[in-house]
DOLUMPA-482937 format. One record per residue (C-alpha): residue number from 0; residue in three letters; x, y, z. Coordinates in Angstrom, 1 decimal. Example, Ala and Ser with C-alpha at 12.3 -4.5 7.8 and 13.67 -1.06 7.14 Angstrom:
# DOLUMPA-482937
[rec 0, "ALA", [12.3, -4.5, 7.8]];
[rec 1, "SER", [13.7, -1.1, 7.1]];
***
This chain:
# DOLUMPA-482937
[rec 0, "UNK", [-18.3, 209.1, -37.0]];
[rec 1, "UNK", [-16.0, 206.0, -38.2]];
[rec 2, "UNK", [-17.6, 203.4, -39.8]];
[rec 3, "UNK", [-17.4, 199.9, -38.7]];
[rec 4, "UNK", [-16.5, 196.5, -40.9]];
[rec 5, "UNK", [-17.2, 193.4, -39.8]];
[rec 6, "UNK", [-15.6, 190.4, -41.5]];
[rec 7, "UNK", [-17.2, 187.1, -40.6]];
[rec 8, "UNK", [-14.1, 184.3, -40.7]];
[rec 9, "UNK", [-10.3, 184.6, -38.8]];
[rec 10, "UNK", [-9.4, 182.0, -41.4]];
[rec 11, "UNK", [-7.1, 183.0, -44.3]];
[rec 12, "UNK", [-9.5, 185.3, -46.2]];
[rec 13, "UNK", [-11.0, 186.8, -43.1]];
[rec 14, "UNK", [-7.7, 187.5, -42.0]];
[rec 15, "UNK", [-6.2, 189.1, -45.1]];
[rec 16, "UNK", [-9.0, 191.2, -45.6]];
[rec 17, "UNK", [-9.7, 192.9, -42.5]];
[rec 18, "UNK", [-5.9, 193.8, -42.0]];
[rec 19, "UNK", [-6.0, 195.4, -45.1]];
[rec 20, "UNK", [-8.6, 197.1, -44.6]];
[rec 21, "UNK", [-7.5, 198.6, -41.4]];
[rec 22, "UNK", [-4.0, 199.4, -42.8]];
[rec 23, "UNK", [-5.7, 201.5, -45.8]];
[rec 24, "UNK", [-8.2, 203.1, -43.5]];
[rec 25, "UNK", [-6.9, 204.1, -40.1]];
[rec 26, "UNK", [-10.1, 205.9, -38.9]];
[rec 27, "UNK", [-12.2, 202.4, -40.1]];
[rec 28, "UNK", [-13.3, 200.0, -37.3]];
[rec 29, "UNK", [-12.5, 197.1, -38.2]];
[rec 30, "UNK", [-13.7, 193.9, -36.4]];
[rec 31, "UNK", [-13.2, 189.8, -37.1]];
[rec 32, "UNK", [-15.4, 187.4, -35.6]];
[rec 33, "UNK", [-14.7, 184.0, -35.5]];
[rec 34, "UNK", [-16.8, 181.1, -34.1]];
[rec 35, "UNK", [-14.0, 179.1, -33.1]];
[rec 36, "UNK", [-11.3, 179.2, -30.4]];
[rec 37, "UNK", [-8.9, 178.9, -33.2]];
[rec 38, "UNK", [-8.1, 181.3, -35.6]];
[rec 39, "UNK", [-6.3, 180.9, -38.7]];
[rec 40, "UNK", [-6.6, 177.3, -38.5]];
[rec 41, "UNK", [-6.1, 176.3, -42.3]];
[rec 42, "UNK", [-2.8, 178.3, -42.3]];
[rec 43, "UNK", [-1.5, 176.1, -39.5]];
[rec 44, "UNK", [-2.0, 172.6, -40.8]];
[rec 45, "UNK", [-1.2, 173.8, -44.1]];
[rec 46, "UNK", [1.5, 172.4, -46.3]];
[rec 47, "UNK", [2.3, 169.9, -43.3]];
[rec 48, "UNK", [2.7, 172.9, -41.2]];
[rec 49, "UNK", [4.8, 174.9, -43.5]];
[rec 50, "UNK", [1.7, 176.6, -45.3]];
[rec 51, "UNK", [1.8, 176.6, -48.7]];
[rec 52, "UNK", [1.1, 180.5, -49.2]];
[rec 53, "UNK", [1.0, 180.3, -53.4]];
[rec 54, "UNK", [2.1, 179.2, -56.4]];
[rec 55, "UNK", [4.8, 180.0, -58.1]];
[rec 56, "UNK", [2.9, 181.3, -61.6]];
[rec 57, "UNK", [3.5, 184.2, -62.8]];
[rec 58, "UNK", [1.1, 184.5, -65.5]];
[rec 59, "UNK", [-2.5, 185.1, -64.7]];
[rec 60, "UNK", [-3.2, 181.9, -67.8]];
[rec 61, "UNK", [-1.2, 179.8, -66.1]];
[rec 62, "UNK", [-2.6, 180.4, -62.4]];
[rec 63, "UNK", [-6.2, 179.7, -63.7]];
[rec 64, "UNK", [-5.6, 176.4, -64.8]];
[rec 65, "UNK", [-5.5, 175.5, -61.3]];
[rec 66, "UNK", [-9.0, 175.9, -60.5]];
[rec 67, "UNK", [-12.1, 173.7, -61.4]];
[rec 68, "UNK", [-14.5, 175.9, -60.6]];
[rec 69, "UNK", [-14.1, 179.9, -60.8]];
[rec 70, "UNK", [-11.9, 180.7, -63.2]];
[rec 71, "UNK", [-13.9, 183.7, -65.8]];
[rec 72, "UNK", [-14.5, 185.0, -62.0]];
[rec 73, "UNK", [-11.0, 184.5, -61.1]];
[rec 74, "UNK", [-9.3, 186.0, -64.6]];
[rec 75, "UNK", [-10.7, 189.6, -63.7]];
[rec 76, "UNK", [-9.8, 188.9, -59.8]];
[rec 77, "UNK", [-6.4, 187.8, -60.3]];
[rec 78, "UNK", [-5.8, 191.0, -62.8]];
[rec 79, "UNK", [-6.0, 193.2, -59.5]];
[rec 80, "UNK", [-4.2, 191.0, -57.3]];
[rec 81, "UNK", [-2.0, 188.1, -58.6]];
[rec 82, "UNK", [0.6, 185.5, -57.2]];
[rec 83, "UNK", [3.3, 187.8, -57.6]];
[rec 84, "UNK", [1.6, 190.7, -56.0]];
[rec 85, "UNK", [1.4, 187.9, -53.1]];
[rec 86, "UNK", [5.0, 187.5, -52.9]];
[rec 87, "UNK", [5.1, 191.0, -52.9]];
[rec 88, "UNK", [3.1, 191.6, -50.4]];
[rec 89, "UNK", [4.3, 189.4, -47.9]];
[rec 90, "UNK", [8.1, 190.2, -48.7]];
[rec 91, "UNK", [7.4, 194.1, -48.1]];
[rec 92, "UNK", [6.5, 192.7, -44.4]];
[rec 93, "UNK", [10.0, 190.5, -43.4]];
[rec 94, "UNK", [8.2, 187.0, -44.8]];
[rec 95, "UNK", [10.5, 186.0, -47.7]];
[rec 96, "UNK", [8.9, 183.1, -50.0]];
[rec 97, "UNK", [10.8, 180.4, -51.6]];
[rec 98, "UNK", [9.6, 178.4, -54.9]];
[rec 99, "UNK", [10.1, 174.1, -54.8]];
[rec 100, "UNK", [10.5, 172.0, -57.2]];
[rec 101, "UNK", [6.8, 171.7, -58.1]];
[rec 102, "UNK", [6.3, 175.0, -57.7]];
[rec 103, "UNK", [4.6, 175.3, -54.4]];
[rec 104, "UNK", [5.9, 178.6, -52.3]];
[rec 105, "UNK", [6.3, 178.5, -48.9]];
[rec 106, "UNK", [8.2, 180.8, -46.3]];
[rec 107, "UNK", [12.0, 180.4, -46.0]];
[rec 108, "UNK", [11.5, 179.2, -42.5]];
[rec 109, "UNK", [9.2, 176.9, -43.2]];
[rec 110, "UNK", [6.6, 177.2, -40.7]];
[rec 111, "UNK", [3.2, 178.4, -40.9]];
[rec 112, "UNK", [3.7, 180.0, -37.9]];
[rec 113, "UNK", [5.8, 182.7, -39.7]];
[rec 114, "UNK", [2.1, 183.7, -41.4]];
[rec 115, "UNK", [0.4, 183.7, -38.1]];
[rec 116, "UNK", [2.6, 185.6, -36.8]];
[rec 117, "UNK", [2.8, 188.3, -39.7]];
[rec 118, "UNK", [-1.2, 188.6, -39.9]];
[rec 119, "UNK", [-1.6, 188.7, -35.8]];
[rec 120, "UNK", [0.9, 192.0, -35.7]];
[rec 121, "UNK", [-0.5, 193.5, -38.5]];
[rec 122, "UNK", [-4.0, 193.0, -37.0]];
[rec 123, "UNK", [-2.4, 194.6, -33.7]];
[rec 124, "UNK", [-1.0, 197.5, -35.5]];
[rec 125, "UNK", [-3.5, 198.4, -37.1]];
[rec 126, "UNK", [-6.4, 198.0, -34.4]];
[rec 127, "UNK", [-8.4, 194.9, -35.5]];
[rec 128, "UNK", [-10.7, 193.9, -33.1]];
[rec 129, "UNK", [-10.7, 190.5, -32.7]];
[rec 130, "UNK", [-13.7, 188.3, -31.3]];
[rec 131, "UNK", [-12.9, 184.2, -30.8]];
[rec 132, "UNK", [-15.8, 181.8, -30.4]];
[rec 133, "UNK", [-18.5, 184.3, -31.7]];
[rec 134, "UNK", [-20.5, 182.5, -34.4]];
[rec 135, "UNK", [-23.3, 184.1, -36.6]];
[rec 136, "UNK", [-27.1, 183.3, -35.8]];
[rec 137, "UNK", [-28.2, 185.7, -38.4]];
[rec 138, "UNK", [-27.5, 188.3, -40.6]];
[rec 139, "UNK", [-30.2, 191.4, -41.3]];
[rec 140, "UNK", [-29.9, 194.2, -43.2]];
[rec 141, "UNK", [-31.1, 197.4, -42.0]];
[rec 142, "UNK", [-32.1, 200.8, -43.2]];
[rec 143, "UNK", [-28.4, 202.2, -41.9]];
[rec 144, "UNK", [-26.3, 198.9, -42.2]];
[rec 145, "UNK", [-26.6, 195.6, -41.2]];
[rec 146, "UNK", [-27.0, 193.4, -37.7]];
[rec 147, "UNK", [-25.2, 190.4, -36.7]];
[rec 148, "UNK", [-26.6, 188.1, -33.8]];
[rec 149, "UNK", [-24.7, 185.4, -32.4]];
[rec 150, "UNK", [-25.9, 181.7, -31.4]];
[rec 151, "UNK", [-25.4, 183.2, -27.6]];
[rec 152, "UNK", [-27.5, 186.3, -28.6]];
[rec 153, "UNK", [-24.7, 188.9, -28.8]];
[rec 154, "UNK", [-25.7, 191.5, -31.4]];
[rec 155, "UNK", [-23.2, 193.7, -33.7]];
[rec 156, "UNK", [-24.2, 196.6, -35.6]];
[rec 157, "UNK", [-22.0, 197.0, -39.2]];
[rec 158, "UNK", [-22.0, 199.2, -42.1]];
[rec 159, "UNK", [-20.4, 197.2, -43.9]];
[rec 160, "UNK", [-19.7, 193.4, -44.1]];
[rec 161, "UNK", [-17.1, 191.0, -45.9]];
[rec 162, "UNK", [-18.6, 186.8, -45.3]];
[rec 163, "UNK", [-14.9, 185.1, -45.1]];
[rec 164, "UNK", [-16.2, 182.4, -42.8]];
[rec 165, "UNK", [-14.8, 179.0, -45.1]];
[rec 166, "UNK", [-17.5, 176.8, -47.0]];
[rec 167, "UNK", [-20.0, 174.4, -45.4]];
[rec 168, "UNK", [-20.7, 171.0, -46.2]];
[rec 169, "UNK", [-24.1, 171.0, -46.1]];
[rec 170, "UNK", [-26.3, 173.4, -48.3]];
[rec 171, "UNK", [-28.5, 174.4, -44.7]];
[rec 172, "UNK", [-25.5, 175.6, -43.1]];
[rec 173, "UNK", [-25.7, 178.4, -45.6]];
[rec 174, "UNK", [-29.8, 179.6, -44.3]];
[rec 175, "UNK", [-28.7, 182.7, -42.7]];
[rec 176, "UNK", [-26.9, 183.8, -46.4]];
[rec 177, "UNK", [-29.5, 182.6, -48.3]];
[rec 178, "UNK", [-31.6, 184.6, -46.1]];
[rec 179, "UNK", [-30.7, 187.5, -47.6]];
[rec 180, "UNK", [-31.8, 186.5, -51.2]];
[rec 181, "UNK", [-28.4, 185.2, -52.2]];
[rec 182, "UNK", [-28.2, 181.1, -54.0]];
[rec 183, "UNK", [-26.0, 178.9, -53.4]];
[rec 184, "UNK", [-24.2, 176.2, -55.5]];
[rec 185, "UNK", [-24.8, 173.2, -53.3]];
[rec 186, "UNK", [-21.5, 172.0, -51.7]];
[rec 187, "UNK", [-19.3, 168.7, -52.2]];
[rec 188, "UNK", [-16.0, 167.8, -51.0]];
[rec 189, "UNK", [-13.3, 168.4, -52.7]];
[rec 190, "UNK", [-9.3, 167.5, -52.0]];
[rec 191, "UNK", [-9.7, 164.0, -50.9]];
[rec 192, "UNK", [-8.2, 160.8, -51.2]];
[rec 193, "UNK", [-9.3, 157.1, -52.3]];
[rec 194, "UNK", [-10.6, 154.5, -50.1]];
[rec 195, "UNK", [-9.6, 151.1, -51.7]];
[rec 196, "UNK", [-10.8, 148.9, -48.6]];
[rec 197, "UNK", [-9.4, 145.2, -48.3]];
[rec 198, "UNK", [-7.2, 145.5, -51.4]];
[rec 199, "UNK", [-4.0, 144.1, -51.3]];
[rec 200, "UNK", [-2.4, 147.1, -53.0]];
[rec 201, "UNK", [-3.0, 148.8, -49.3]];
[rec 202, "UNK", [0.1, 146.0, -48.2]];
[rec 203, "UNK", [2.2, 148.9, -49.8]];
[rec 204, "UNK", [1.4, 151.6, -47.6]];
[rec 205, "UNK", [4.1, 154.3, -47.6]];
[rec 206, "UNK", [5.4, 153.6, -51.3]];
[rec 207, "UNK", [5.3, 157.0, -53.5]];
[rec 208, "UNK", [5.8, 157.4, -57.3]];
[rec 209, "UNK", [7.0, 160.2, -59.2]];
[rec 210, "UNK", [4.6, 160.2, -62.0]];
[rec 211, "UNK", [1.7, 158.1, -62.2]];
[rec 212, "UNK", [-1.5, 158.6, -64.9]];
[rec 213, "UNK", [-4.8, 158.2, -63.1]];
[rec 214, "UNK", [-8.4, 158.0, -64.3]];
[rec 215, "UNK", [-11.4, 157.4, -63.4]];
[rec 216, "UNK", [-13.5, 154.4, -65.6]];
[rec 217, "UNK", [-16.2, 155.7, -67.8]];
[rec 218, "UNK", [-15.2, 160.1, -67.6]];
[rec 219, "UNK", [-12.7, 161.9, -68.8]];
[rec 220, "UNK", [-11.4, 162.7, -65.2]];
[rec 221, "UNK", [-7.9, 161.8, -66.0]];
[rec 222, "UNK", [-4.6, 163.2, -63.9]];
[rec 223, "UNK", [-0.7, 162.6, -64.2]];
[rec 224, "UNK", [1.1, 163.7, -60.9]];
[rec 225, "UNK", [3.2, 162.1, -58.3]];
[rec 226, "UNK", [0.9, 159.3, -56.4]];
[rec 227, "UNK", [1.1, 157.6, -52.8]];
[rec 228, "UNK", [0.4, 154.2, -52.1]];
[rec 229, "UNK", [-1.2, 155.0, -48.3]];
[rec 230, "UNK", [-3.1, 151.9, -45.3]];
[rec 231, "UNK", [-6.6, 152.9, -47.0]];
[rec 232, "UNK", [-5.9, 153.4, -50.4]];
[rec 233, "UNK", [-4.1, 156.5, -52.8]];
[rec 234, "UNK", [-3.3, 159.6, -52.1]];
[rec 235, "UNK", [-0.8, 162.1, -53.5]];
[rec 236, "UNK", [-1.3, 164.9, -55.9]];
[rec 237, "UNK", [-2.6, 162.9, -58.5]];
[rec 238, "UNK", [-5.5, 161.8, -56.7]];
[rec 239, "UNK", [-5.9, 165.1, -54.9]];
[rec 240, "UNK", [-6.2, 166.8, -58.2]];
[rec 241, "UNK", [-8.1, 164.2, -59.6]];
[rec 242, "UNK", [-10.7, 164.7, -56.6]];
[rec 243, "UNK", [-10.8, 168.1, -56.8]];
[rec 244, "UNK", [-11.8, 168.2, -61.2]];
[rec 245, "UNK", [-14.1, 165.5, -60.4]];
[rec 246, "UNK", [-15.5, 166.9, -57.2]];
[rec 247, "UNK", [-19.2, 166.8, -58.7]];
[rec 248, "UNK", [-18.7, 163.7, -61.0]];
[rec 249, "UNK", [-17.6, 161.5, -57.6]];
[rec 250, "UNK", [-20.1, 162.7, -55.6]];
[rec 251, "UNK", [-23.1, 161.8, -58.1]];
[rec 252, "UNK", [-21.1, 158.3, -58.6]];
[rec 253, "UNK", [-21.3, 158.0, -54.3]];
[rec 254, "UNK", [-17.6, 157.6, -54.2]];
[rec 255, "UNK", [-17.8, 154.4, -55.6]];
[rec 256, "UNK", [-15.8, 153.8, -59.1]];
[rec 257, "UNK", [-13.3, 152.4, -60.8]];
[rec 258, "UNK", [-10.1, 153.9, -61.1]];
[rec 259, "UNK", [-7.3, 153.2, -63.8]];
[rec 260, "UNK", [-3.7, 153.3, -62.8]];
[rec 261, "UNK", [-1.0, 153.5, -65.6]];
[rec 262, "UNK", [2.1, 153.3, -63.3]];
[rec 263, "UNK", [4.7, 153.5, -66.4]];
[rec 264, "UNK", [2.6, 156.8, -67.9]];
[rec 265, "UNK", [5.2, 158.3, -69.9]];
[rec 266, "UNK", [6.0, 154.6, -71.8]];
[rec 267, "UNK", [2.8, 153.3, -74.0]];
[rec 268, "UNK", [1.8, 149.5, -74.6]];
[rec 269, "UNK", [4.2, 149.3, -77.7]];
[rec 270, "UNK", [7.3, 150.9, -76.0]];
[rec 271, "UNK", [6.8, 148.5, -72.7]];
[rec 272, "UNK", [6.4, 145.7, -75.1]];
[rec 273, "UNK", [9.6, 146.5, -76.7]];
[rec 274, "UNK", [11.3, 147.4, -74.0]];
[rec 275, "UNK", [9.9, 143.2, -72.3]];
[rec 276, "UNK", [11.0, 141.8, -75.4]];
[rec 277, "UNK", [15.2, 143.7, -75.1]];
[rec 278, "UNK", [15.3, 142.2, -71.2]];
[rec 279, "UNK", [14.1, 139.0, -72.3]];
[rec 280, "UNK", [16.5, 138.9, -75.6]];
[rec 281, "UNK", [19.5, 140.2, -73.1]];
[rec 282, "UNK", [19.1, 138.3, -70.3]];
[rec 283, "UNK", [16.5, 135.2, -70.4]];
[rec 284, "UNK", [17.5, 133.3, -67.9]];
[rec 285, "UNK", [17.0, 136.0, -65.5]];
[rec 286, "UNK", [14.0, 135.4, -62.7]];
[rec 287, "UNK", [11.3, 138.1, -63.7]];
[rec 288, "UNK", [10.9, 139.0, -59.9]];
[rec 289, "UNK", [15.1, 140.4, -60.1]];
[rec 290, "UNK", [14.3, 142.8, -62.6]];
[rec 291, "UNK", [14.7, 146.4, -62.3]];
[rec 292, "UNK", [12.1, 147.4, -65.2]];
[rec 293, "UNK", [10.7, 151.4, -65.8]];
[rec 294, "UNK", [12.4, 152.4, -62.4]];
[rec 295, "UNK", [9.6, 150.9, -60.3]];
[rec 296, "UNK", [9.8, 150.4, -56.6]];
[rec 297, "UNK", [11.1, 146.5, -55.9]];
[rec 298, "UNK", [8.4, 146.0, -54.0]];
[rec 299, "UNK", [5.7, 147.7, -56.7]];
[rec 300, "UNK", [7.2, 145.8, -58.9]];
[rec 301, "UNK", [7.2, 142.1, -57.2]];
[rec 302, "UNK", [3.1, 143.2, -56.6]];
[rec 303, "UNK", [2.3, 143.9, -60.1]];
[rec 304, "UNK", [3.5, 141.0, -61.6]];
[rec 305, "UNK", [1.6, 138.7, -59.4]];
[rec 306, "UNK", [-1.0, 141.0, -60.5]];
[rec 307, "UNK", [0.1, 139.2, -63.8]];
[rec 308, "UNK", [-0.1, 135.7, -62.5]];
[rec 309, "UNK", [3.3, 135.5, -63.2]];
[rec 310, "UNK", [5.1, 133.2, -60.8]];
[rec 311, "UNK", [8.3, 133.9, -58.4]];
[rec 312, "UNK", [10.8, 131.7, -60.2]];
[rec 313, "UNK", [9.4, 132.5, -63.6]];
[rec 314, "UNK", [12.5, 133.4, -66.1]];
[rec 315, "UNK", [11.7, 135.5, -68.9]];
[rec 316, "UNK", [12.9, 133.2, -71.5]];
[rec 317, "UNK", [10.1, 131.3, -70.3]];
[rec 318, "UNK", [7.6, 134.2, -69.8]];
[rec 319, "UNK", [3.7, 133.0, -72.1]];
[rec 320, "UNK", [2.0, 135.7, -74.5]];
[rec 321, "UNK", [-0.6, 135.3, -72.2]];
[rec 322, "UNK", [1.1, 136.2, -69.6]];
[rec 323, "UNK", [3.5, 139.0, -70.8]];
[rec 324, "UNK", [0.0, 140.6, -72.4]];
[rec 325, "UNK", [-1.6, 140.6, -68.9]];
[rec 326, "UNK", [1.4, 142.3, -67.6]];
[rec 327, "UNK", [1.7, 144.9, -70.1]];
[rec 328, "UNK", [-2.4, 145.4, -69.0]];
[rec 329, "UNK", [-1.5, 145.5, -65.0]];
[rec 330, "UNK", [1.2, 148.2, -66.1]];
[rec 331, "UNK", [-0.8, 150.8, -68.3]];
[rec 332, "UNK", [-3.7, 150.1, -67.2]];
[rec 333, "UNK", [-4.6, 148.6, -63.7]];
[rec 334, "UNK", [-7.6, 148.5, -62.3]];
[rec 335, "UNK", [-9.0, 149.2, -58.0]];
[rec 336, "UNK", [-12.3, 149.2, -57.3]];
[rec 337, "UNK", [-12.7, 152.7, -55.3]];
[rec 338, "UNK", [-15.4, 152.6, -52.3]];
[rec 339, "UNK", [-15.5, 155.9, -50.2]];
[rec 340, "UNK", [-13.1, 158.8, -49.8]];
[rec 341, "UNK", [-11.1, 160.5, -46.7]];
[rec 342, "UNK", [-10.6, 163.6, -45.9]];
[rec 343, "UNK", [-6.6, 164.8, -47.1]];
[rec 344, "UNK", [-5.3, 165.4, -43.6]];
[rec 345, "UNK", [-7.0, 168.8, -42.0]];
[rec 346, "UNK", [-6.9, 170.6, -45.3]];
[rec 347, "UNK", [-11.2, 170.4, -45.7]];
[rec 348, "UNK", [-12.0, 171.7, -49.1]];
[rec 349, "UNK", [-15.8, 172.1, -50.5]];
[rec 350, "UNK", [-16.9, 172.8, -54.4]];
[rec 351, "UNK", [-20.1, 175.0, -54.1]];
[rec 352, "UNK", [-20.8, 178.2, -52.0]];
[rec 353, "UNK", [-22.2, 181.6, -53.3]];
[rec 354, "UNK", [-23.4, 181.5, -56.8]];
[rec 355, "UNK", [-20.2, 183.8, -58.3]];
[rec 356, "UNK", [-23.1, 185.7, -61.1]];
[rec 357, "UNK", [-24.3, 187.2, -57.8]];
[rec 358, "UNK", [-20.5, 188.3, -56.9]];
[rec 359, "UNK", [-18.9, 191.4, -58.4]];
[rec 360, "UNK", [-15.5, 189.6, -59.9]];
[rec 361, "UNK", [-13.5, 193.1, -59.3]];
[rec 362, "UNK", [-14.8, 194.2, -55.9]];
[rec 363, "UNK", [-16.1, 191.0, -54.4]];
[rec 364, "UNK", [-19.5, 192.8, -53.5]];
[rec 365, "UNK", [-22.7, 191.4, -53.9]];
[rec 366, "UNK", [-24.9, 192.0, -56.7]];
[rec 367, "UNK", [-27.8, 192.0, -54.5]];
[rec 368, "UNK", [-27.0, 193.9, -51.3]];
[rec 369, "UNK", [-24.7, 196.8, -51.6]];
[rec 370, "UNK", [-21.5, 196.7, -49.0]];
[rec 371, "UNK", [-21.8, 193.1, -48.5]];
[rec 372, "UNK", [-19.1, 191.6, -49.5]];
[rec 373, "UNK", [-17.7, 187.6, -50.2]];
[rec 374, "UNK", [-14.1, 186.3, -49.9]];
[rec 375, "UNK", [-12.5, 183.1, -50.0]];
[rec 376, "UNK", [-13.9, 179.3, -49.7]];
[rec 377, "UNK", [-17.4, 180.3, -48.7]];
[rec 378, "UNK", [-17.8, 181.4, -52.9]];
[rec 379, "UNK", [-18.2, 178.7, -55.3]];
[rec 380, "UNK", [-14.6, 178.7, -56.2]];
[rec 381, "UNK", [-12.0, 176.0, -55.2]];
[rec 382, "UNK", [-8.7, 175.4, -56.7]];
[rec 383, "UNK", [-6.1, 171.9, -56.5]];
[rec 384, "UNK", [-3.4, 171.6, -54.4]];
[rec 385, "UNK", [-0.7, 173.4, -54.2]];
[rec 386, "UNK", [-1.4, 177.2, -52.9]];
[rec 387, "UNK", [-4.1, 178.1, -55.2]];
[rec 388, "UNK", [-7.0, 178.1, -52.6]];
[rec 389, "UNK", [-5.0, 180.2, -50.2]];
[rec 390, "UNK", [-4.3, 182.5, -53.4]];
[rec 391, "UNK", [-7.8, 183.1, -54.3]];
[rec 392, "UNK", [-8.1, 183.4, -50.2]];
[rec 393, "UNK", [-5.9, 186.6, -50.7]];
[rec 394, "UNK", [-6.7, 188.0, -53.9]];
[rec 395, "UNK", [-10.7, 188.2, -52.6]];
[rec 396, "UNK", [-9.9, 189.3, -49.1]];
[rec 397, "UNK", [-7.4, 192.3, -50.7]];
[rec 398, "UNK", [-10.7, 193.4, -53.6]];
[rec 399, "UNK", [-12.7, 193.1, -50.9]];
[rec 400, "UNK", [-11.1, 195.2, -48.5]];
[rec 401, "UNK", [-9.6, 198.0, -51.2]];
[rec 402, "UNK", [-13.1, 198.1, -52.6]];
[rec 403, "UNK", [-14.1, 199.0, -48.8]];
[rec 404, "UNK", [-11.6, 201.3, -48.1]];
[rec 405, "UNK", [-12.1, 203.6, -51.0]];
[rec 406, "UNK", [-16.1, 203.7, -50.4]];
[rec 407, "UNK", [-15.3, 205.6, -46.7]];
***
């Protein structure tokens, strides 16, 4: 008789998992259950609807710098399945990647829907049963297996199971796992951006910077990334990754802080100094405002100053210690009082899930309960942004479903 998987999730993990596991094991039933209408969701929204599949890293070292939480679990995960046996993977099936700049990989065509599409005819080639708005009740195990019972009632027998469902944000959504005698790192956002309410800095909604230094007042959480001037607050990578290390920090703080914005990071205090005192040697009688300094935005620039106190139709040749020292303050180190955070776009992140010591790092199967098994979000791993949570979302769905297949 075949044996039947169940893999709780159609998000990214789920998804990657159970096709694998049907394409290594033809005589395998292999079934996804998913408690939305939607499935593959993340993918979609992901990358502004290009997805951001990976990152361009091609050493194992260099990927797990990319991950807050997770990464002695991660080093012996990633040695079975990395970001280039990602590329591989989805090359060998028609989706060619291409690297950016920053070294985010997306598909060539530049639409997530290139992904859906590759997982949905692999799922139909290989037999996955699929089952939409079907979410889990409970979860027993069983002399022979397990049993699944849906909010509605349904029941579905397993032998074995892979939980790819996504993290929760609150620690009782997790009852029906914990059920089971697994713990569970209690969750906190993660990936989100700041909420600087009634500030004027929000007047300059839509301005972006290449490079900005970050920080948050009183931590070490410090980040130096591109950074986005949005209607609420910042955003950008900076802040992302910044939100992301400092997950637990920001939530015991209440998302209320003070963070430190050198907008000039690769210039110190001495170098901007020198480079005030050239400009105002070269051209003194030039109005403050008009000048182009450290390649900032006209606009950024005009804001900073009155930051300053300096006035409009202030020349530099008259520009006061007093005021040339605050300036030099305002541009290494300003400071915005931060109140609250917002979600970045659709792409919902949590730190927390399964405690990883309870996870095999090379099979993804529980320590507790043989032929369970964990993949993706819904394990206390999260990564930045920039295609490392969707890599860990295929690396743990591919253990998981090789350690299945060779088990039959």
């Amino acid at each position: 008789m075949s044996k039947t998987f169940v893999v709780i999730g159609g998000g990214a993990a789920g998804f990657f998992c159970a096709i694998n596991a049907a394409r290594l094991s033809p005589e395998l039933t292999v079934v996804i259950l998913e408690k939305t209408p939607k499935l593959l969701s993340k993918v979609k929204v992901s990358g502004g609807g290009r997805c951001n599949v990976t990152h361009n890293c091609q050493s194992v070292s260099d990927l797990l710098k990319n991950y807050p939480r997770g990464q002695n679990f991660l080093k012996k995960a990633f040695s079975h399945f990395s970001a280039t046996d990602t590329v591989n993977w989805f090359e060998e099936r028609g989706v060619s990647l291409k690297v950016e700049a920053d070294g985010r990989m997306f598909p060539v065509s530049d639409s997530s829907q290139t992904i859906i599409d590759c997982f949905l005819e692999e799922a139909k080639k290989y037999g996955v049963k699929i089952y939409s708005q079907w979410n889990v009740h409970s979860l027993s195990k069983l002399d022979t297996g397990f049993e699944i019972i849906s909010d509605k009632g349904q029941a579905i027998q397993a032998d074995l199971i892979c939980i790819a469902c996504g993290g929760f944000p609150k620690k009782e959504q997790f009852d029906w796992i914990t059920g089971l005698g697994h713990s569970i790192e209690s969750p906190v956002p993660s990936l989100f951006t700041f909420n600087i309410p009634k500030n004027p800095i929000t007047e300059l909604m839509g301005i972006s910077l290449p490079l900005a230094t970050v920080k948050v007042a009183g931590s070490k959480l410090v980040e130096s990334a591109p950074l986005l001037i949005t209607h609420w607050g910042m955003s950008g990578p900076a802040v992302l990754r910044l939100s992301s290390w400092g997950a637990r920090v920001l939530s015991e703080k209440g998302y209320q802080f003070t963070g430190l914005v050198h907008w000039v990071p690769e210039m110190n205090e001495e170098m901007i100094r020198a480079e005030i005192q050239k400009i105002r040697f070269s051209s003194p009688a030039q109005k403050i405002q008009n000048a182009t300094l450290f390649r900032l935005p006209q606009r950024l620039w005009h804001f900073l100053i009155d930051r300053a106190g300096i006035t409009e139709d202030l020349r530099w040749t008259d520009l006061p210690s007093k005021e040339q020292n605050r300036l030099i303050k305002v541009l290494t180190n300003d400071e915005y009082p931060v109140n609250g955070k917002t979600t970045f776009k659709e792409e919902f992140v949590t730190c927390g899930g399964v405690k990883l010591a309870e996870v095999d790092p090379t099979t993804m199967e529980s320590r507790i309960i043989p032929n369970l098994f964990f993949a993706g979000e819904i394990l206390d791993i999260d990564g930045i942004t920039g295609g490392f949570n969707f890599q860990h979302a295929w690396t743990s769905g591919w253990l998981a479903a090789k350690t299945v297949t060779n088990r039959l």
